[in-house]
C-alpha positions in Angstrom: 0.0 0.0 0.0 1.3 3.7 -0.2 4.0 4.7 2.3 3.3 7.3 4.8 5.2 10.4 5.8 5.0 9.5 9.6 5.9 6.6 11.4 3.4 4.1 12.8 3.6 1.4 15.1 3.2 -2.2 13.9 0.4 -3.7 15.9 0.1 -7.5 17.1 -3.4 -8.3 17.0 -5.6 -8.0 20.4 -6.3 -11.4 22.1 -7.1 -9.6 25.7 -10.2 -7.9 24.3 -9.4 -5.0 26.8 -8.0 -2.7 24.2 -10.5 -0.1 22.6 -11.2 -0.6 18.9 -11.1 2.7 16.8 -14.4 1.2 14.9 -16.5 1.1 18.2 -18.7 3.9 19.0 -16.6 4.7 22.3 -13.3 5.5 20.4 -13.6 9.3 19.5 -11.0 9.1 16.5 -10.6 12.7 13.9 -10.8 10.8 10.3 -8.9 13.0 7.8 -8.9 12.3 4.3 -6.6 12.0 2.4 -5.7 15.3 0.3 -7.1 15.5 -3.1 -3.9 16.6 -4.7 -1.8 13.3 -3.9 0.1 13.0 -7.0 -1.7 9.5 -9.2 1.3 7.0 -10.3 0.2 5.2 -13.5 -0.2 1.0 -13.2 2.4 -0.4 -15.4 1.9 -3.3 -17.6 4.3 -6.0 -17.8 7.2 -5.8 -20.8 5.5 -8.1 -23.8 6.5 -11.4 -23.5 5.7 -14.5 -26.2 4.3 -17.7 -24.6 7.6 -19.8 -25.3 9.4 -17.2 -23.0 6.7 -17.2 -20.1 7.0 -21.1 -20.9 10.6 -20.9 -20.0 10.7 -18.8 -17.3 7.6 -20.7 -15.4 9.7 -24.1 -16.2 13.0 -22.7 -15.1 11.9 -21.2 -11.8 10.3 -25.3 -11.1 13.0 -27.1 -12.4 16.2 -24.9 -11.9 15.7 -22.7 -9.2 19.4 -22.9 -8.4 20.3 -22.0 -11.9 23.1 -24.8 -11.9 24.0 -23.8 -15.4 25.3 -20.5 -14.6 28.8 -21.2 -13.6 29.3 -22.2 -17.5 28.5 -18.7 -18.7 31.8 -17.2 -20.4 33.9 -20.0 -19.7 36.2 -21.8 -22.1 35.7 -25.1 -23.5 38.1 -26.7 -21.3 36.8 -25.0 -18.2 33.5 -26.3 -19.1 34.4 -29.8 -19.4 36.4 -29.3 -16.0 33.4 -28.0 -14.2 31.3 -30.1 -15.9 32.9 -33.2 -14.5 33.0 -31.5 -10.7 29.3 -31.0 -11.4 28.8 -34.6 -12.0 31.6 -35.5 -9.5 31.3 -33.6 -6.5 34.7 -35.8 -5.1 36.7 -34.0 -7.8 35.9 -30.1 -6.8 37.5 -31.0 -2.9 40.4 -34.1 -3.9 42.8 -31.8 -5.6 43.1 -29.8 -2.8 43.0 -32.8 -0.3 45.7 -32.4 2.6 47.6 -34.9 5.3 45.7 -32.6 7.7 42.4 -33.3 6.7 43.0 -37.2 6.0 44.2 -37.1 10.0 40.6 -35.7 10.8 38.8 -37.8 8.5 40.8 -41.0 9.6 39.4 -40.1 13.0 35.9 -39.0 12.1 35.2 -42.5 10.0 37.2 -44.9 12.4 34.8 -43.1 15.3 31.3 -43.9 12.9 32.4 -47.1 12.3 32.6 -48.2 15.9 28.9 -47.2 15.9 28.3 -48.7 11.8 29.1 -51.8 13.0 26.8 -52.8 16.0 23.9 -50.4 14.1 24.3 -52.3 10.8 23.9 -55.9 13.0 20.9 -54.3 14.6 19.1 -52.5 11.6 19.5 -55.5 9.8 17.0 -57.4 11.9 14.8 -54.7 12.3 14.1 -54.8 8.7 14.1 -59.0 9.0 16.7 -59.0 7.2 19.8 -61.1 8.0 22.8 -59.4 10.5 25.3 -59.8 7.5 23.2 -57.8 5.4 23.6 -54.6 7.7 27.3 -54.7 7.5 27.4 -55.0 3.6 24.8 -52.1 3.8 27.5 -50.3 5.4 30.8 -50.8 3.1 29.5 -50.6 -0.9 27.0 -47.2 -0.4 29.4 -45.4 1.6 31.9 -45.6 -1.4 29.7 -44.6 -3.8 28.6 -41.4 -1.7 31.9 -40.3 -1.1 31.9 -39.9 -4.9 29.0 -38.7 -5.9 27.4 -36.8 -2.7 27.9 -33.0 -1.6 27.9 -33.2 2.2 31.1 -33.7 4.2 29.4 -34.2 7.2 26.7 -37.1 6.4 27.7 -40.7 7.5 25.9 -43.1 5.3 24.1 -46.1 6.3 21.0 -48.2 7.0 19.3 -46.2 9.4 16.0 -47.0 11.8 13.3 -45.9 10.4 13.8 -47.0 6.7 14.5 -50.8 7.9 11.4 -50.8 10.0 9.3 -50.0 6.9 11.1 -52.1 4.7 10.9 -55.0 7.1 7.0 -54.6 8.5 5.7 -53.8 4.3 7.5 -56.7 3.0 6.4 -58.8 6.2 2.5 -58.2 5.1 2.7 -60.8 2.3 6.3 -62.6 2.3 7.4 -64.5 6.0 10.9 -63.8 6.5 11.1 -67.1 8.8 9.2 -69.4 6.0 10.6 -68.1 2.8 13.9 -65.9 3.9 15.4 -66.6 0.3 12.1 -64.7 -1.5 11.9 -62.3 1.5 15.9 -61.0 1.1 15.0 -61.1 -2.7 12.5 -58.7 -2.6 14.3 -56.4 -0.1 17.4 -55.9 -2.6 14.4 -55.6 -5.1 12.8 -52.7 -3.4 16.2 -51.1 -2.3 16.8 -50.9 -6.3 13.3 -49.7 -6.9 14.0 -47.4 -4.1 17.0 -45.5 -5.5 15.6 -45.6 -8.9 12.9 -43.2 -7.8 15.7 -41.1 -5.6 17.8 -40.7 -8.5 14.8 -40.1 -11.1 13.8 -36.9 -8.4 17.1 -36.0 -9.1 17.7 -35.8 -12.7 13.9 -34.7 -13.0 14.5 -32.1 -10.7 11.3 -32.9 -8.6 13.0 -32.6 -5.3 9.8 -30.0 -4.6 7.8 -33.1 -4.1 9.0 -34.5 -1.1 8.3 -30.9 1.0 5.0 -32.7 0.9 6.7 -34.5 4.2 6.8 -31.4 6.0 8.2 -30.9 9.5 4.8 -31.7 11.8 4.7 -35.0 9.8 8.0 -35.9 10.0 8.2 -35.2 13.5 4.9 -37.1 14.3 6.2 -39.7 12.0 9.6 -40.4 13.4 8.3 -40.2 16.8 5.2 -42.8 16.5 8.4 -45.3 14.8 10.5 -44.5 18.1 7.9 -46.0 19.9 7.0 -48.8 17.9 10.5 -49.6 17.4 11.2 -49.6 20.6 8.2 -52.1 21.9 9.5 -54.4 19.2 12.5 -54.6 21.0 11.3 -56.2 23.8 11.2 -59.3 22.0 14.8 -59.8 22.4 14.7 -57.7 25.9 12.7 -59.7 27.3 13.7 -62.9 25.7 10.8 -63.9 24.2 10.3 -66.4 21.3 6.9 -66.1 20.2 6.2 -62.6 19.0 3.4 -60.8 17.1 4.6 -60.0 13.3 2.1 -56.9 13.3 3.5 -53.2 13.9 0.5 -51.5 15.8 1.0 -50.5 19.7 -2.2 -53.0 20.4 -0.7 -56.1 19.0 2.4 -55.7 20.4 1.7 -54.8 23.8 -0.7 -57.9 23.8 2.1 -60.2 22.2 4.0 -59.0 25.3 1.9 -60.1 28.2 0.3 -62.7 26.8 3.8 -65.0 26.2 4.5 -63.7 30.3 6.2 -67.6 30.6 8.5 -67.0 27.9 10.2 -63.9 29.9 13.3 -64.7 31.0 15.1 -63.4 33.6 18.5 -63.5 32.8 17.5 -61.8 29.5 15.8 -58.9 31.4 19.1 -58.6 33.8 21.3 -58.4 31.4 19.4 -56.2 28.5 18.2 -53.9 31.2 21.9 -53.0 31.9 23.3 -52.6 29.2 20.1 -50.5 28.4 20.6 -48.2 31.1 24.2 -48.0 30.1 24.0 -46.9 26.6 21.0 -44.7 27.9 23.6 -42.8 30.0 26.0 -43.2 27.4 24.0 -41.0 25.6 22.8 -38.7 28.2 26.5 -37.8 28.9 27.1 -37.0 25.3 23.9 -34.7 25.3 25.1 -33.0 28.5 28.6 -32.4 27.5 29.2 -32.5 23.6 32.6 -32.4 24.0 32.4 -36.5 25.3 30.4 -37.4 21.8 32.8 -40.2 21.9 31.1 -41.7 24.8 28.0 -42.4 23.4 29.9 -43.0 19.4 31.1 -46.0 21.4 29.0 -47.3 24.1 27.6 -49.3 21.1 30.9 -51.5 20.0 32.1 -51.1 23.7 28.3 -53.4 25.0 28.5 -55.6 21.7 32.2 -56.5 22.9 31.2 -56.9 26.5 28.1 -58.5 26.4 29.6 -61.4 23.8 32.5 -61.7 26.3 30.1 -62.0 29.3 28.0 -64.6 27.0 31.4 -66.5 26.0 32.6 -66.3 29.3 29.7 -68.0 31.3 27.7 -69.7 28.5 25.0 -67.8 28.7 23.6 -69.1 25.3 23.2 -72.0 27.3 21.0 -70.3 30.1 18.3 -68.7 28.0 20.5 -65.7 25.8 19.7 -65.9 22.5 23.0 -64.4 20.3 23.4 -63.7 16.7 25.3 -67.2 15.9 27.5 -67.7 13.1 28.0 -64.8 10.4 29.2 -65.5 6.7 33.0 -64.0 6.1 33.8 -62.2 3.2 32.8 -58.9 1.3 29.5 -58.2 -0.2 28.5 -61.2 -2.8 26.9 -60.0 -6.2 22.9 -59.7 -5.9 22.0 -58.8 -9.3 20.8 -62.1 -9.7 18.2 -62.1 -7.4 16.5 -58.5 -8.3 12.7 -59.7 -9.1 11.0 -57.8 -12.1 8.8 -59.2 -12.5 5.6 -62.1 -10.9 2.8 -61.3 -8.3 5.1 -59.4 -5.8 6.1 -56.6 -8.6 3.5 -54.6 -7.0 4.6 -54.6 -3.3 8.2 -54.4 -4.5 7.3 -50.8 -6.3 5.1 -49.5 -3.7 7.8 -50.6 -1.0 10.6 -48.9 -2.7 8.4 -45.7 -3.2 8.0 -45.0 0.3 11.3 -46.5 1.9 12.9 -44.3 -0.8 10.8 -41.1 0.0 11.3 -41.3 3.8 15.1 -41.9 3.6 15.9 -39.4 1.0 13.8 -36.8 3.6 16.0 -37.6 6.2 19.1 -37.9 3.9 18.7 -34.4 2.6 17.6 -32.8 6.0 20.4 -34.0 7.9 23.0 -33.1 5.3 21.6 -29.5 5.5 21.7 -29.2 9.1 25.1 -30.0 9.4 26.0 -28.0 6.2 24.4 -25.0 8.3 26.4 -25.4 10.7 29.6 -25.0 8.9 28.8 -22.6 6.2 28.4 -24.6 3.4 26.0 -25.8 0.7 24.5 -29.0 0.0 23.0 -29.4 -3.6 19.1 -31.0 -2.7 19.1 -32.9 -6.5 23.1 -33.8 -6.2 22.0 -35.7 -3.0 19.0 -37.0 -4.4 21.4 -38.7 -7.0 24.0 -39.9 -5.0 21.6 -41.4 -2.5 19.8 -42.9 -5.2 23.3 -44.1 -7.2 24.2 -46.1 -4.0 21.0 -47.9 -3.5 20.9 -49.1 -6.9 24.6 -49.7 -6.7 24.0 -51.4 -3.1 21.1 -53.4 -4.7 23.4 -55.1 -7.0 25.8 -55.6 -4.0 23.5 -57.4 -1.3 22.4 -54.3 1.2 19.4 -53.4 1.5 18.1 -48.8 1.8 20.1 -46.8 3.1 20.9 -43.1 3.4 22.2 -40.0 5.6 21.9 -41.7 9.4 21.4 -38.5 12.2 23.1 -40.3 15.0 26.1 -41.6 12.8 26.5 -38.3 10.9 26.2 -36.1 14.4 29.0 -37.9 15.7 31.1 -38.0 12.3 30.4 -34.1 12.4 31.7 -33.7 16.3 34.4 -35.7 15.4 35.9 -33.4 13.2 35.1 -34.8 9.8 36.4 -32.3 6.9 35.3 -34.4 3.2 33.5 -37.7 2.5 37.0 -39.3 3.4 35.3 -40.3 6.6 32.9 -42.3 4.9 35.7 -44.6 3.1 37.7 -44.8 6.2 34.5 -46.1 7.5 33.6 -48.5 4.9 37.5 -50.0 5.2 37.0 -50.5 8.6 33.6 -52.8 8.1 35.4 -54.0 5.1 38.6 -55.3 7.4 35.5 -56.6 9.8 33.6 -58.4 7.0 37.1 -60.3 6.4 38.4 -60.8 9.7 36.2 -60.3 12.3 33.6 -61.8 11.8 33.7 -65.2 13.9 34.1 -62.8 17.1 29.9 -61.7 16.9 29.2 -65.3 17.1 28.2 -65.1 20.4 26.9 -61.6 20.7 23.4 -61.1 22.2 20.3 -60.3 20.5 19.5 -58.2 23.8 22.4 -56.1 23.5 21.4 -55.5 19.6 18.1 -54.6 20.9 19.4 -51.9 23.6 21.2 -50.3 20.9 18.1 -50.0 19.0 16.1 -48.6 21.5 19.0 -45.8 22.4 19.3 -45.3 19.0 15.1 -44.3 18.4 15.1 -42.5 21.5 16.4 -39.3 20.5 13.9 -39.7 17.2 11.5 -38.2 19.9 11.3 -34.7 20.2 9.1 -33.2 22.3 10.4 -29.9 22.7 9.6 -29.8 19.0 6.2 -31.1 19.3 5.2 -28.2 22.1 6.9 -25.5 19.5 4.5 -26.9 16.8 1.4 -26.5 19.4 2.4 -23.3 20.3 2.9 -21.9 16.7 0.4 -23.3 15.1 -2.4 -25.9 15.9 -3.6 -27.1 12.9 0.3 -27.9 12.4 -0.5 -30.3 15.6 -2.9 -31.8 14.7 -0.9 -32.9 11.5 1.6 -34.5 13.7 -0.2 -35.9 16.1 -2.7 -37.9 13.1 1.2 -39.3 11.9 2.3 -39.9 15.4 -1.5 -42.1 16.2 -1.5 -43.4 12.4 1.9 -45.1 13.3 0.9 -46.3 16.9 -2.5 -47.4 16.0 -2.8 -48.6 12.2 0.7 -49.1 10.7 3.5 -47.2 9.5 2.8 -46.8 5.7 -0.5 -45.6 6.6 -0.8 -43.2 9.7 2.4 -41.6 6.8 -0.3 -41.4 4.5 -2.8 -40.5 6.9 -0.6 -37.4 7.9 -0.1 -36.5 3.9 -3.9 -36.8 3.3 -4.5 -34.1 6.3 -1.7 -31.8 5.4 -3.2 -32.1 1.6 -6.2 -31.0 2.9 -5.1 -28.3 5.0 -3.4 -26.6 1.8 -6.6 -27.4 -0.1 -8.5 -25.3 2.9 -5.9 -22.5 2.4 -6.8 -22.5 -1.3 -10.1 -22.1 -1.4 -10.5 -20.3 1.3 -8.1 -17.6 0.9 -7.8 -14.9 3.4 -9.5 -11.7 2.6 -9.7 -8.6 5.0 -11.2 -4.9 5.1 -8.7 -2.1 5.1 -8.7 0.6 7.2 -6.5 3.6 7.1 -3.7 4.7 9.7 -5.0 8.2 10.5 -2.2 10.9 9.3 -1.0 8.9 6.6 -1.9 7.3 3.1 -1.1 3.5 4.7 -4.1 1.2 4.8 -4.1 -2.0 7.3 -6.3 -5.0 8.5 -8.9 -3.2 11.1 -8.6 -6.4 12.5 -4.8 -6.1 13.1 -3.9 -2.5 13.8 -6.2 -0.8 16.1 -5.7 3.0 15.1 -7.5 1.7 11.3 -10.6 3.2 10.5 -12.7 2.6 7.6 -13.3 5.4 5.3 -17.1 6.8 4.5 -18.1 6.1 1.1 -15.4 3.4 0.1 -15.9 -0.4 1.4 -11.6 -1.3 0.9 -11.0 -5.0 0.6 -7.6 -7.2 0.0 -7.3 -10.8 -1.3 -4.2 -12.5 0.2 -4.0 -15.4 -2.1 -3.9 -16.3 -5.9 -7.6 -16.1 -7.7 -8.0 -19.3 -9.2 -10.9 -21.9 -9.9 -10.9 -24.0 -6.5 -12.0 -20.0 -4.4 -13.5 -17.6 -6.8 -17.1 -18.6 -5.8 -16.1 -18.4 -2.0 -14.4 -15.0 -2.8 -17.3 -13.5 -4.9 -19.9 -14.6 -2.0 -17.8 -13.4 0.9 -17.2 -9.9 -1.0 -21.0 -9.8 -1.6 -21.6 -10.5 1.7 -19.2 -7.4 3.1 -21.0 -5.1 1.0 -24.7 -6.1 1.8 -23.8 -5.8 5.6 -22.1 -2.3 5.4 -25.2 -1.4 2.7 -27.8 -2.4 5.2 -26.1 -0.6 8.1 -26.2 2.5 6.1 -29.6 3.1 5.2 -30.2 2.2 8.7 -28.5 4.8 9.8 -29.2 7.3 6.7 -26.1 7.1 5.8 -25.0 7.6 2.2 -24.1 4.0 0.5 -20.4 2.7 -1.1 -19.8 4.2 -4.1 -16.9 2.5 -4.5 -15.1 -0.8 -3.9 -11.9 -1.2 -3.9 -10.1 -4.4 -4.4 -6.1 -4.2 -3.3 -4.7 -7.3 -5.7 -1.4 -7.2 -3.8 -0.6 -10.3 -2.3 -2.6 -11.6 -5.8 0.2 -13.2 -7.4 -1.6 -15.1 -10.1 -5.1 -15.5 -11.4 -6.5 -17.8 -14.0 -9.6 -17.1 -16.2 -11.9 -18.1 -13.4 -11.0 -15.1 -11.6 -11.2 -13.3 -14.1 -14.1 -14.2 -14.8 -15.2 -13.3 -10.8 -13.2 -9.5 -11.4 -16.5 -9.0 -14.1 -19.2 -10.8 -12.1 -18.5 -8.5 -9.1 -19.0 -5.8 -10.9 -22.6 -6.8 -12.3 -23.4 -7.6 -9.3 -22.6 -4.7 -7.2 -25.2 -3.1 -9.2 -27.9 -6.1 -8.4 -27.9 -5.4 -4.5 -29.7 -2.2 -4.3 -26.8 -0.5 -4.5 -26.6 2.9 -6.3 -25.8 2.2 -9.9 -22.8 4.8 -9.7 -21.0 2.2 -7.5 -17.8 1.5 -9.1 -15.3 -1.3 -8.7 -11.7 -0.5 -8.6 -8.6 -2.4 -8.6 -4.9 -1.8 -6.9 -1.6 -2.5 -8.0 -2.5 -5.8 -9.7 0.9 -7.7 -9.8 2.1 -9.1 -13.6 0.4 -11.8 -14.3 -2.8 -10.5 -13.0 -2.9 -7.4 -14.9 -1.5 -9.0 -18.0 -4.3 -11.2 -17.9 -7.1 -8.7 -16.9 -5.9 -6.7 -19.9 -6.3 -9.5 -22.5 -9.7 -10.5 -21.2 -12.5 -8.9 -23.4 -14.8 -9.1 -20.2 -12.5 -6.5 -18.0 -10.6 -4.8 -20.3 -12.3 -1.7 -19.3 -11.1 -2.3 -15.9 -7.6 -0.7 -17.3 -9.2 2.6 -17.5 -7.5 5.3 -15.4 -10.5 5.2 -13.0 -10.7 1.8 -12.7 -7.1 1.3 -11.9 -4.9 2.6 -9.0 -1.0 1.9 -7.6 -1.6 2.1 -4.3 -5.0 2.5 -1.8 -4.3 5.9 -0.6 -3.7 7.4 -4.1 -7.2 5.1 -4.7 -9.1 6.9 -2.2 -7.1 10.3 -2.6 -8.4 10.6 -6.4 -11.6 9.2 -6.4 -12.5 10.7 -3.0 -13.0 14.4 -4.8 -15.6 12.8 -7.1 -17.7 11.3 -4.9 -21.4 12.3 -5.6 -22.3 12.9 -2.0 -19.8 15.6 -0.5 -17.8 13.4 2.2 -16.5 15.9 4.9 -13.1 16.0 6.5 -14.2 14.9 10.1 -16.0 12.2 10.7 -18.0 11.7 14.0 -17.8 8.7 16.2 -21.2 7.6 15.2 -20.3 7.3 11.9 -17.6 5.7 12.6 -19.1 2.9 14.5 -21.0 2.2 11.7 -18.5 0.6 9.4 -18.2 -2.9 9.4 -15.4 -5.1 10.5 -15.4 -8.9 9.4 -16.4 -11.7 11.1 
């Protein structure tokens, strides 16, 4: 609107309904109008532009927000191919430069992740049913292919929670990984391929936009409904219980547990309870003092190497502890072979890989560019996209099963000092020399103590502090989260996700069609016009009902717009003969926040207009328009239905220059003081 010569407070809106409103009858306020004389800006069309032009500006402002092509601009041939290539190969922009200094961080930062890779990839693995071995090859082959091809140097790759629970409880719906474990692994290499063929198709598509449909109230709900239901799974192996419910809801778990009450055994509590408590505190000290993130980095390797000692020690596989038992040696075997196209599990396959693949490339993404915040730096959103999907459908071909950016593992590469994605091939050397060495020493690890790291692990997926933020700021935002956080606990994890989407869909479908719309008043002493609801010193003017939209004009809200507008000018109508009062003569429409409008609203611009003139209003009432933005007026202009609407008197830059011009040829003489009766009489919306 049009900027004032004094300066004006900015106004919260009143929530103690003590303050006095300048519209009521008690608030005695001297209205002055706005001279006459205020110089009239002329409304500017937009420079002529063809539709292949407005084509390719709408498509690059989707697709290539980030303009990656403009580093090529005036470069020779041979700095093109150069840059080209660091494009593709974000390793090749940071080797050159590569230093014994940062190779003694990075040596470090990856041998301190993979002392927590190792015990997570063992644990991971059989939360997604999926064989221990599995979850250490998922931690040596996509590692090296991130370090290549990804742009954080702070993200620690590996399977991670939440991804192998849904993995593990979609495929569990039709394929029993204890009755067919061959078709079961099968299909999870299957869906980890399908899975980073949709990552790395976002990518090169550049539809990374979509996945914002997963915003932060879902993901929060989301993540913390899995914490929980992660963690009651757990108590299968906590507890020491054989016989255990396959389903993922909170009802059929908690009634698997106390129902198989004779199957608890008590040197299986004992033991898992303390080494719980000891990885819990693990982590607490690491929270309280950041400094010790070592502590917690490895509590995990320190309990899996304790506990199988204890377990060696006093044969406690002999005494009720279930352990891991023998692991295969050697590197990752070729899987290609056993990728399923095809048969009557295609369908699962596709529809698993779609959402394991959306939900990890979320969390990939977000924690890369936390951590990139941190230190200043920039992570490309489609370079991730592709690297994460690259090592999937590498790491499909190479027997491991989703995986992506872990918090927890890239938290503690980032404290550890971690300078390039060196960290993540020290890591991967490290479970390499443990895939070809080590691996008789798990043979007696505990399930238990696989299931305390687990549980530590989930633990800090819940985030309550964040939850209360989300209540305070904004409750439909709540209510988001808390339909993902119930859909988890009480229906499954696929669906209380799709329950969330489906309510967050609807909330910007409400926003849509029922844009925000507001009278303006104006700030007396000046030419700025605000929300009467917002600012307390606006009054209405006499003669003039002042409206803005705050939304774009499309198909899905120009009915509610045209009845709402309608119903403003009915109300202030009948208030005015009531009080003898002379009517609007005109309505203005502020198009500011209108930044597009299709030829439905168009369409609404001309049907207002007929039908101020159908509610008994004086057929001299005229509808004006302010400062329509680009598109709008472009549009107006090229209708045949409002063209007329570009007339100078139809068409204004800001309100106050509106009201300034057209208040001098008003029919009925509007004087410069306006009493507080009059005043009181101006409506306010609902």
């Amino acid at each position: 609107m049009g900027g004032g010569s004094h300066n004006k407070r900015l106004d919260c809106p009143s929530t103690n309904g003590t303050s006095q409103d300048p519209m009521e009858p008690n608030a005695a306020h001297r209205i002055e109008m706005p001279p006459a004389s205020m110089e009239v800006h002329r409304v500017e069309t937009p420079p002529a532009r063809s539709s292949v032009q407005k084509l390719k500006s709408k498509l690059k402002e989707t697709f290539f927000p980030d303009d990656p092509l403009r580093q090529f601009k005036g470069q020779p041939a041979r700095k093109k191919w150069i840059l080209g290539a660091q494009y593709v190969f974000p390793i090749l922009q940071w080797a050159p430069h590569y230093s014994l200094k940062l190779f003694k961080s990075d040596v470090v930062s990856g041998l301190t992740i993979a002392s927590l890779a190792i015990p997570q990839g063992i644990s991971y693995a059989k939360l997604a049913n999926l064989p221990p071995i599995v979850g250490l090859y998922s931690s040596f082959v996509p590692p090296l292919v991130y370090a290549v091809f990804g742009s954080s140097r702070d993200l620690a790759v590996g399977p991670v929670s939440i991804a192998s629970l849904i993995l593990g409880s979609m495929l569990r719906q039709e394929v029993s990984p204890s009755n067919e474990p061959l078709l079961f692994l099968q299909l999870a290499f299957t869906s980890t391929f399908f899975a980073g063929f949709f990552q790395a198709s976002l990518g090169l598509l550049r539809l990374g936009f979509l996945i914002d449909f997963l915003s932060k109230a879902i993901l929060i709900g989301f993540m913390a409904g899995a914490a929980v239901i992660v963690s009651l799974q757990q108590l299968k192996s906590l507890l020491g219980i054989t016989h255990f419910t396959p389903q993922m809801g909170l009802v059929p778990v908690l009634t698997s547990v106390f129902h198989n009450t004779k199957e608890w055994s008590w040197q299986t509590i004992l033991m898992g309870f303390c080494f719980l408590v000891l990885l819990l505190l693990a982590r607490h000290v690491s929270i309280k003092k950041p400094k010790l993130f070592w502590v917690s980095a490895g509590a995990p390797l320190a309990s899996v190497i304790l506990s199988t000692l204890i377990v060696f020690a006093f044969k406690a596989h002999h005494h009720g502890i279930r352990v891991i038992g023998k692991l295969q040696e050697g590197l990752n075997p070729p899987s290609w072979n056993m990728l399923h196209f095809h048969g009557a599990h295609l369908g699962l396959v596709i529809k698993t890989g779609f959402v394991t693949g959306i939900i990890s490339l979320t969390e990939g993404i977000a924690v890369g560019r936390t951590f990139a915040a941190l230190k200043d730096y920039r992570v490309d959103g489609n370079k991730e996209m592709i690297a994460i999907g690259l090592m999937n459908i590498v790491g499909s071909s190479t027997s491991c099963y989703v995986t992506t950016g872990a918090f927890s593992r890239s938290a503690v590469n980032h404290n550890a000092g971690a300078k390039t994605a060196v960290s993540n091939i020290v890591m991967s050397v490290t479970v390499m020399v443990t895939l070809l060495f080590l691996m008789p020493l798990f043979q007696y690890t505990p399930n238990l103590v696989l299931g305390a790291i687990i549980v530590t692990a989930v633990v800090g997926l819940i985030d309550v502090p964040a939850a209360y933020n989300i209540w305070k700021t904004d409750k439909f935002d709540f209510l988001v989260m808390l339909c993902a956080f119930l859909g988890v606990l009480f229906v499954s994890v696929q669906e209380g996700l799709a329950i969330a989407v489906g309510v967050s869909i609807f909330k910007i479908l409400l926003q849509i069609t029922r844009p925000r719309t507001v009278v303006l008043g104006s700030i007396p002493g000046s030419d700025i016009y605000r929300n009467v609801h917002h600012y307390k010193e606006a009054v209405g003017v006499p003669g003039f009902l002042i409206l803005s939209i705050e939304a774009p004009i499309n198909f899905a809200n120009s009915m509610y717009l045209n009845e709402r507008i309608l119903r403003w000018i009915e109300e202030h109508d009948e208030k005015d003969s009531a009080k003898k009062l002379s009517s609007i003569q005109y309505v203005i429409l502020d198009l500011s926040a209108v930044s597009a409008i299709d030829t439905t609203g168009v369409t609404l611009i001309k049907d207002l207009k007929k039908a101020i003139g159908k509610k008994g209003i004086e057929a001299s009432t005229i509808l004006v328009l302010v400062n329509p933005l680009g598109e709008v007026i472009e549009k107006l202009q090229r209708a045949e239905e409002t063209r007329d609407f570009m007339r100078p008197e139809n068409l204004y830059l800001t309100v106050g220059e509106a009201v300034a011009s057209l208040s001098s040829s008003m029919k009925t003489h509007s004087p410069t003081l306006y009493d507080e009766e009059a005043q009181a009489d101006i409506p306010r919306p609902n």
